[in-house]
N, C-alpha and C positions, 0 to 999 in steps of 0.2 A: 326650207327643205322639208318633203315629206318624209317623212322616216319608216311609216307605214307600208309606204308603195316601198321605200328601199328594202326593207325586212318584212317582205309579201312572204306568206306561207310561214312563219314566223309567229309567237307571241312577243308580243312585248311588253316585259315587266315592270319597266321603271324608267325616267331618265334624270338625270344631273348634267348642272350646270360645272365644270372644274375649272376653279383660279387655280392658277401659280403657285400661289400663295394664301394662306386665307387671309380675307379683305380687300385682293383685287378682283379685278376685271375679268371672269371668266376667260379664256384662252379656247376651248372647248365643249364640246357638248356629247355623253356617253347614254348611249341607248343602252338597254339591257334586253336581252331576249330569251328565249329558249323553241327548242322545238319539239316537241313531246317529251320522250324520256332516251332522244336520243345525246342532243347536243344542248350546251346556253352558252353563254357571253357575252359579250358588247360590244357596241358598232362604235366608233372615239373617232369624231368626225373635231379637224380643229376648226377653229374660226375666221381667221389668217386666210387660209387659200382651201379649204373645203378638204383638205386630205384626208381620207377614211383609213380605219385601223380596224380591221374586223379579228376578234379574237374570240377562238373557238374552243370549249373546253371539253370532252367528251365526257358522257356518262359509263361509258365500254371501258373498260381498265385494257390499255395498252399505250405505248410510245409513238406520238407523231413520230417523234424524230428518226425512227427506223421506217417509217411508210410514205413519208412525205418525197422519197426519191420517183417513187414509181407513181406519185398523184400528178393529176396533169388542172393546175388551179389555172385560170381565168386572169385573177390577179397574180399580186407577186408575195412570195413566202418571205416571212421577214424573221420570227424564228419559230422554233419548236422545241418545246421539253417536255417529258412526260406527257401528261393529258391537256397543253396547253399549245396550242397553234395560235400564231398571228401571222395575220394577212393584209399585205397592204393592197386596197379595193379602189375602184371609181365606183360612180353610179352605176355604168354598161357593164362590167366585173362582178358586183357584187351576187347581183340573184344566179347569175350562174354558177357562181362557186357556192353559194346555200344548199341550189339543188344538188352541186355533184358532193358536197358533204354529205346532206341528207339520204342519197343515194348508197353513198361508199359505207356510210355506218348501218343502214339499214341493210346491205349484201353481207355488212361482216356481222351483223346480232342477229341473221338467220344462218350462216353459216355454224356459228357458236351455239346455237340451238339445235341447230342438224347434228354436229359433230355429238353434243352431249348427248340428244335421243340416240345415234346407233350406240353409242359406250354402255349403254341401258343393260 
């Protein structure tokens, strides 16, 4: 699996192998990313049947779990607390839900920029 092409428009910072246990058999394998100074995380793809877990952490201080009603994700929401989203992805899910993250947080840290320049 490319992981590259999965996490297009994306850095990627690291990956690991994760056993069970330590001294078995890996079970999975976690990218780690980030995307400028908006969002980072990790893509936790298992080994077993390719099931992706994309977890999003934001650098914007506020709560998915208040805004995650009115997002319209691609995949499917698995939870949210604080500044921590998990999403359960395919391959054909993933990059579209990247973009509409990187969209949504880039409309709300120019929002938060507007609002602080007119309070000037």
């Amino acid at each position: 699996m490319n992981y590259d092409d999965l996490l297009k428009g994306t850095e990627i910072t690291g990956k690991s192998e994760i056993p069970p246990r330590p001294g078995e058999a890996p079970f999975a394998t976690e990218i780690y990313y980030k995307k400028d100074d908006l969002f980072y995380g990790k893509l936790h793809v298992r080994k077993l049947n390719n099931a992706m877990y994309l977890s999003v952490i934001s650098k914007i201080p506020f709560n998915w779990k208040q805004l995650v009603g009115d997002m319209k994700f691609s995949g499917t929401m698995v939870d949210s607390a604080g500044g921590l989203l998990w999403l359960k992805e395919s391959e054909k899910t993933l990059t579209q839900d990247l973009a509409y993250i990187e969209q949504y947080l880039t409309d709300m840290k120019n929002k938060d920029a507007k609002n602080k320049d007119s309070k000037k």
